[in-house]
C-alpha positions as semicolon CSV with decimal commas, in nm:
position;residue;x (nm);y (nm);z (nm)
1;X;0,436;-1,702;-14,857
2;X;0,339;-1,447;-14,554
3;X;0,530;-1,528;-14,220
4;X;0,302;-1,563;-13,888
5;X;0,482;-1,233;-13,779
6;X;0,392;-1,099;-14,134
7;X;0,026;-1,177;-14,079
8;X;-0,030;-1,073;-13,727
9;X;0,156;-0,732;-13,814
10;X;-0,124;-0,413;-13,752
11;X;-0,162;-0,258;-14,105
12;X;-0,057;0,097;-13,974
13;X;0,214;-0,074;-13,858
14;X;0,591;0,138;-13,922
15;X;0,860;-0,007;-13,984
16;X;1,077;0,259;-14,078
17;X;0,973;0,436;-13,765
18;X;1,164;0,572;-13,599
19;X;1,438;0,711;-13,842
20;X;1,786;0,708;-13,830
21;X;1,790;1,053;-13,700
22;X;1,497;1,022;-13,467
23;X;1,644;0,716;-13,329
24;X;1,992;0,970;-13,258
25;X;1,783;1,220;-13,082
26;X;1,561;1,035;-12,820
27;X;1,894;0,852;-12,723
28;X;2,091;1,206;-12,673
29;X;1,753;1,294;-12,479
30;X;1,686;0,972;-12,257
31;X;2,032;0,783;-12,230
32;X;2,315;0,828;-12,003
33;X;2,655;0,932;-11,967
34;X;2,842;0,852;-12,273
35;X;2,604;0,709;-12,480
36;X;2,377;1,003;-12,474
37;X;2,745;1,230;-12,533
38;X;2,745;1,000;-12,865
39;X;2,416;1,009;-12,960
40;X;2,397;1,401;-12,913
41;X;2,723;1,438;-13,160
42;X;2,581;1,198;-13,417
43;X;2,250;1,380;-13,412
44;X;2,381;1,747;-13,409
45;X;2,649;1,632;-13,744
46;X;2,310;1,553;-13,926
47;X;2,046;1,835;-13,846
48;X;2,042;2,225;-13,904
49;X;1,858;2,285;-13,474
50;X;1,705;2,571;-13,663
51;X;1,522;2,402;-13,919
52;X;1,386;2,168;-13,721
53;X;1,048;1,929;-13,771
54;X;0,797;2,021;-13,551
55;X;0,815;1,648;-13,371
56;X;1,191;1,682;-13,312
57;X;1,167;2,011;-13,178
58;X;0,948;1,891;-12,861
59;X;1,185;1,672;-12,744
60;X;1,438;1,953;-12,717
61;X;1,256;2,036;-12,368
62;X;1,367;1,669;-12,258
63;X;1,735;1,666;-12,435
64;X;1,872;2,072;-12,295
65;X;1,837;1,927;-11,878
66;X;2,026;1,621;-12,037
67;X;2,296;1,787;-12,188
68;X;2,338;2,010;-11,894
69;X;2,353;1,689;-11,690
70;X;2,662;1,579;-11,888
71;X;2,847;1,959;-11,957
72;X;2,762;1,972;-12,264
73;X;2,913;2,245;-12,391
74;X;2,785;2,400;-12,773
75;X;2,713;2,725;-12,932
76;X;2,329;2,606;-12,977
77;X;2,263;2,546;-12,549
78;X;2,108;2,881;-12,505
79;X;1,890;2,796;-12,779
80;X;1,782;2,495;-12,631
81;X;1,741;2,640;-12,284
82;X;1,526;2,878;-12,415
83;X;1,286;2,592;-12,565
84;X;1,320;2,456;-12,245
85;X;1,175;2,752;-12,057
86;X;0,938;2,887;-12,261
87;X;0,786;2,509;-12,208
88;X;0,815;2,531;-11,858
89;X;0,642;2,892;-11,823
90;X;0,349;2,785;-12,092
91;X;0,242;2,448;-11,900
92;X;0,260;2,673;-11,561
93;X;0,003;2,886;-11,737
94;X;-0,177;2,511;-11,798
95;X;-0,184;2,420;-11,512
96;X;-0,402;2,703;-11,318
97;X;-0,614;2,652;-11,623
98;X;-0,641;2,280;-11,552
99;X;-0,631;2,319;-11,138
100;X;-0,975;2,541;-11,195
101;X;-1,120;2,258;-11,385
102;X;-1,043;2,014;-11,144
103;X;-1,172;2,204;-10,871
104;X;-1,506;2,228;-11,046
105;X;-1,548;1,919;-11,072
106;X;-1,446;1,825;-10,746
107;X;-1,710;2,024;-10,602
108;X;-1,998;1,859;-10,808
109;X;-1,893;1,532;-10,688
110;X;-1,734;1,389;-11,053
111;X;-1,457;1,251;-10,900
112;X;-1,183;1,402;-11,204
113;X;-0,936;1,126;-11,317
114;X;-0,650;1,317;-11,512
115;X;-0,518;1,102;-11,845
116;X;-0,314;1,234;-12,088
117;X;-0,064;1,458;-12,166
118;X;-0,073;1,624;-11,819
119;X;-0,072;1,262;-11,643
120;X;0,259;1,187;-11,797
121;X;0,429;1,508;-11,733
122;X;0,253;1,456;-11,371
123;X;0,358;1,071;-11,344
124;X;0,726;1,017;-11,510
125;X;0,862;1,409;-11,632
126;X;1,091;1,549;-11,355
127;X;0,925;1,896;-11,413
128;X;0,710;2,071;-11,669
129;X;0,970;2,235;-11,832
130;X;1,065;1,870;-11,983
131;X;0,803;1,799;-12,220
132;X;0,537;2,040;-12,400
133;X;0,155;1,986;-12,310
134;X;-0,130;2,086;-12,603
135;X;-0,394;1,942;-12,430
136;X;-0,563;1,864;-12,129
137;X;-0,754;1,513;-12,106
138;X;-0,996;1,452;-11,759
139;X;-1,219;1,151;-11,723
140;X;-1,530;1,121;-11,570
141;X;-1,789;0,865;-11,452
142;X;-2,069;0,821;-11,660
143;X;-2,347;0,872;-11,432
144;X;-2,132;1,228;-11,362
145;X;-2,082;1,287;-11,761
146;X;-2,401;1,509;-11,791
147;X;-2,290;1,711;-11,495
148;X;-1,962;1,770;-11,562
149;X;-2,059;1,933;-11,929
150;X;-2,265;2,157;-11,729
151;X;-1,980;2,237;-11,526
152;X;-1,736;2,288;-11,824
153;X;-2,015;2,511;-11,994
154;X;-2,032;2,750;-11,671
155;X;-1,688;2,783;-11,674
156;X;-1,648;2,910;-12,019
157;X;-1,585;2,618;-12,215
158;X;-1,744;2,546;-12,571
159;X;-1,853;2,212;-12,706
160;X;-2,040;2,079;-12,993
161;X;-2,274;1,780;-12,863
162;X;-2,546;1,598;-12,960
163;X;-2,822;1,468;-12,724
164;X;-2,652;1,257;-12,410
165;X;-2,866;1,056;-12,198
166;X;-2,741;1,036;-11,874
167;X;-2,564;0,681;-11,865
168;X;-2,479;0,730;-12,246
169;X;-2,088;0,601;-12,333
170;X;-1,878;0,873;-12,453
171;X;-1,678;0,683;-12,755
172;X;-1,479;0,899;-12,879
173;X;-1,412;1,217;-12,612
174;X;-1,557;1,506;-12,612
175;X;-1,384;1,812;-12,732
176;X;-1,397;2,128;-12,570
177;X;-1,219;2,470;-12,623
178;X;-1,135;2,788;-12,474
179;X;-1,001;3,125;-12,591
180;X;-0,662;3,175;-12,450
181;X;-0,343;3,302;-12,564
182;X;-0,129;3,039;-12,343
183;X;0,131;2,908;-12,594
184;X;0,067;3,175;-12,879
185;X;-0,262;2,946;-13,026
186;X;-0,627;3,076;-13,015
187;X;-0,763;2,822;-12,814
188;X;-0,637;2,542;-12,549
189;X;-0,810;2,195;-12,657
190;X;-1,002;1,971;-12,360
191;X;-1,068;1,641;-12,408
192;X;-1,346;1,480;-12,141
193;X;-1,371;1,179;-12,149
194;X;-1,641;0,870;-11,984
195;X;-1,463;0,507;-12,149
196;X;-1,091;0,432;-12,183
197;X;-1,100;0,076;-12,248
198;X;-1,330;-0,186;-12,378
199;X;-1,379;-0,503;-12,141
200;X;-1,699;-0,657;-12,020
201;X;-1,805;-0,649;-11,768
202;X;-1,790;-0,252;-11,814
203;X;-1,885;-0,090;-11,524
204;X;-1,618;-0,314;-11,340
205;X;-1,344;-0,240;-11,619
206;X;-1,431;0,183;-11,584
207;X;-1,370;0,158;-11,210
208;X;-1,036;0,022;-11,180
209;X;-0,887;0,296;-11,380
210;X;-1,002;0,487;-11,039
211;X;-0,892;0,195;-10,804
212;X;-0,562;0,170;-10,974
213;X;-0,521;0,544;-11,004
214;X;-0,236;0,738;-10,823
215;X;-0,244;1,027;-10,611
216;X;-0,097;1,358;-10,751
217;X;-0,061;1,738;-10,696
218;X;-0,154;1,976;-10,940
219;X;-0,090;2,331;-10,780
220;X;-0,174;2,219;-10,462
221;X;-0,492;2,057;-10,544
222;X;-0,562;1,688;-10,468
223;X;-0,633;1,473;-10,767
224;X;-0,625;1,149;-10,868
225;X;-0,422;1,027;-11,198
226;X;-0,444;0,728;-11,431
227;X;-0,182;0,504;-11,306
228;X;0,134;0,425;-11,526
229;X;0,032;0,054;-11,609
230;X;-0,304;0,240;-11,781
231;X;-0,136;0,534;-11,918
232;X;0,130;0,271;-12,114
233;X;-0,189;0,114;-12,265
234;X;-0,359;0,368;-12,349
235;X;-0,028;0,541;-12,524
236;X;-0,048;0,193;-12,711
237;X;-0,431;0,204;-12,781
238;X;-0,370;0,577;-12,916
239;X;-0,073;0,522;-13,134
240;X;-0,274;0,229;-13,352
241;X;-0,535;0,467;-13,395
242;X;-0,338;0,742;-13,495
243;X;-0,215;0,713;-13,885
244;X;0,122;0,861;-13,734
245;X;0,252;0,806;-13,452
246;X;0,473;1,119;-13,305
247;X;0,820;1,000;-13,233
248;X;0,785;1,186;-12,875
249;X;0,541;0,953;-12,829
250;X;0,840;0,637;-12,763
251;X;1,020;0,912;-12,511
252;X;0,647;0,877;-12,348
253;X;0,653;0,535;-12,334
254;X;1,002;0,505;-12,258
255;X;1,000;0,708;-11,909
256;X;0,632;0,553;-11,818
257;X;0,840;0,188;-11,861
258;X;1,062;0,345;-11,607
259;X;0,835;0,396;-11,310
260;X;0,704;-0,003;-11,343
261;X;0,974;-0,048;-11,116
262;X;0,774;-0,362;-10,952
263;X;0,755;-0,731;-11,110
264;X;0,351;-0,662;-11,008
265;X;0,363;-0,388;-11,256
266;X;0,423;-0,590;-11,539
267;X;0,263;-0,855;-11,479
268;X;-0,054;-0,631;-11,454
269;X;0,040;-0,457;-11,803
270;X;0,057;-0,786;-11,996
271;X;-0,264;-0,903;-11,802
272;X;-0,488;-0,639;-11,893
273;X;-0,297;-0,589;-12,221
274;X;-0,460;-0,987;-12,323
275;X;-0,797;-0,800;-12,116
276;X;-0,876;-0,532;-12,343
277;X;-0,753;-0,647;-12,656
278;X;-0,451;-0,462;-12,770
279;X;-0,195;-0,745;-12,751
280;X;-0,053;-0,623;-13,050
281;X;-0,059;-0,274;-13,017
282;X;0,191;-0,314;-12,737
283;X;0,398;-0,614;-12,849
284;X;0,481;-0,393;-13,159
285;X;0,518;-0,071;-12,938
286;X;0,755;-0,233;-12,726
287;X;0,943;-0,371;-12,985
288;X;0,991;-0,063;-13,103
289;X;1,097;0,113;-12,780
290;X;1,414;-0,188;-12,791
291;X;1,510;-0,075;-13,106
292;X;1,589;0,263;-12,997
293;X;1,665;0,216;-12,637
294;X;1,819;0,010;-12,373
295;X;1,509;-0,019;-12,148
296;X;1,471;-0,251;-11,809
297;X;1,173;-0,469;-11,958
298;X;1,190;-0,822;-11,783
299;X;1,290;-1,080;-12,030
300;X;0,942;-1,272;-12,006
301;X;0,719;-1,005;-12,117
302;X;0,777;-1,024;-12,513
303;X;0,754;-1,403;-12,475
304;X;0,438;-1,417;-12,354
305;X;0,271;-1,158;-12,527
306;X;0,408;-1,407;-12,823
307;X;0,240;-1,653;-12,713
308;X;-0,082;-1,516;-12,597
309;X;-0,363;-1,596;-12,818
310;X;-0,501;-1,284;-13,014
311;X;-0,848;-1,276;-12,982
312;X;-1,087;-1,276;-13,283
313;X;-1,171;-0,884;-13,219
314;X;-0,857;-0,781;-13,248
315;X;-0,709;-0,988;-13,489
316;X;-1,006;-0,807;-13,741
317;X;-0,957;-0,440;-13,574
318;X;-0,573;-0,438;-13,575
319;X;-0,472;-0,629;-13,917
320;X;-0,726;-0,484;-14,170
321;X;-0,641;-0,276;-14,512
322;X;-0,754;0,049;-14,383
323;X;-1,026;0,018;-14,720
324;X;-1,188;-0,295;-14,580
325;X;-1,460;-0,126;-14,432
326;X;-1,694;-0,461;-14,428
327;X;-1,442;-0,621;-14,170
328;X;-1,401;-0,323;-14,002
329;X;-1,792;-0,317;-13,970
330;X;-1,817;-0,679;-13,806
331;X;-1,513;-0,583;-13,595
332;X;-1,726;-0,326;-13,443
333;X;-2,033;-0,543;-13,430
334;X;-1,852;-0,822;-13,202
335;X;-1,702;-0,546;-12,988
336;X;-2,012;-0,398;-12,938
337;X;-2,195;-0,766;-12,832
338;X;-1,952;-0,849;-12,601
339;X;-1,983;-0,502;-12,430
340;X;-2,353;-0,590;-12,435
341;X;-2,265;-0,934;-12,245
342;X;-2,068;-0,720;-12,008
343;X;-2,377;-0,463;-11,950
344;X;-2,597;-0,775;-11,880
345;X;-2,400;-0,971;-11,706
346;X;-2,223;-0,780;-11,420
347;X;-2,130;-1,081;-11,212
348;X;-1,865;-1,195;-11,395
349;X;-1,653;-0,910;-11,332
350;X;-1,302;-1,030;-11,259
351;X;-0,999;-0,919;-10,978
352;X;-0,790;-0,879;-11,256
């Protein structure tokens, strides 16, 4: 007999993640005071720093500034606060990359919403020396998409694309490269983007990522930035697409769940949450963050997205064999229709 938790469990879903050690190293990097002291001895009696995996050795950017915060005092701190600064000099070099970009499109009128990797470390990082950036994610209007290739082209940046029609929905982003040496690789990747998240109506649901967008500095330029609330659900909307999930990804989530600082915050996360259909995706994320860490989530929000009804969309998208393409298929078909309702019917946009 399958449990109703059983059943309504995504079939990506982890639950091993994070390990025992992983779970030992976001806590030295994130927690305070003593229980970060005890996390960071627990962790160090377990891993050789010098044979690290790939995943653990981002978050050493975000764990040195914490042990230097609590005196910590071991043979491996230069080490670390070398990591640390060799992150903070590489996304300096990322940022006049991404400041040109911004200005480009500024000046054609596309209105450049920054999402992320760079919004976080913008948003809910104290500095860019805390967290590694790989790639640089901007979204666009649609009616600018066309444009802003052009732009991106004229500056030196390469694409593959097929024919776009001005109008035309960009569903997955579009990838773009550069050569560079910044951070020792041959090329920095650029995602642009047109669509976040699916809700009819859809012109309504694409402009509130710009109405709810914050106001941000990068190198002295002006820009606007997808606002925590959006960045939390996309994080969630990435990590059940992604067959795994980066455990740096939780330290994401983790400081983004610190800046909701307002009960209006959360309410607005488990409203649009139930709005674009990824109920799931953050019950389970969140659940996962309380595993690891002690974080200030008010004590209705797991309740109700308990109770919430999951809609028939993403029961089928989030709960399938990852072989069952014929579900998967009619999934896509009754997303698609009701973004066609959306496209057809713009007056029932909502103040959501």
């Amino acid at each position: 007999m399958v449990s109703l938790t059983e059943a309504l469990t995504p079939a990506n879903y982890d639950r091993s993640f994070p390990s025992s050690r992983q779970r030992s190293l976001l806590q030295a990097a994130l927690l305070q005071q003593q229980p970060a002291l005890e996390a960071w001895q627990q962790w160090r009696s377990q891993v050789d720093i010098e044979t690290l995996d790939p995943e653990s050795h981002h978050l050493l950017s975000l764990l040195y500034p914490n042990l230097v915060r609590y005196h910590v005092d071991d043979p491996h701190l230069g080490r670390l606060k070398g990591v640390y600064r060799r992150t903070w000099y590489a996304n300096q070099l990322l940022v006049q990359s991404f400041k040109s970009i911004l200005q480009a499109l500024q000046t054609i009128q596309a209105n450049p919403l920054v999402l992320g990797e760079f919004a976080l470390v913008s948003t809910c990082y104290p500095d860019y020396g805390h967290r590694p950036v790989y790639q640089l994610d901007v979204m666009v209007p649609r009616s600018q998409t066309l444009d802003a290739i052009a732009t991106l082209q004229q500056l030196g940046w390469n694409t593959h694309i097929d024919e776009l029609k001005p109008g035309d929905c960009l569903w997955k982003p579009l990838t773009f490269w550069q050569e560079t040496p910044v951070q020792s690789t041959p090329y920095i990747q650029l995602n642009l983007h047109n669509h976040l998240f699916q809700a009819a109506p859809q012109p309504y649901t694409d402009e509130q990522l710009w109405v709810n967008a914050v106001t941000k500095s990068v190198s002295d330029l002006t820009t606007s930035v997808l606002s925590p609330v959006d960045q939390l659900l996309h994080l969630c909307l990435r990590r059940n697409q992604e067959p795994q999930c980066p455990i740096y990804w939780l330290a994401d989530a983790a400081l983004l769940i610190n800046t909701l600082s307002a009960e209006s915050d959360w309410v607005r996360l488990v409203t649009q949450a139930q709005r674009y259909e990824i109920i799931l995706p953050l019950r389970y994320f969140l659940s996962d963050l309380q595993v690891v860490l002690p974080l200030p989530i008010p004590d209705w929000v797991m309740p109700s997205l308990r109770r919430m009804a999951i809609s028939y969309h993403e029961l089928l998208e989030y709960n399938l064999l990852p072989d069952n393409k014929l579900l998967l298929l009619k999934a896509q078909l009754v997303r698609l229709r009701q973004s066609w309702k959306g496209w057809l019917n713009p007056q029932r946009a909502t103040t959501l």
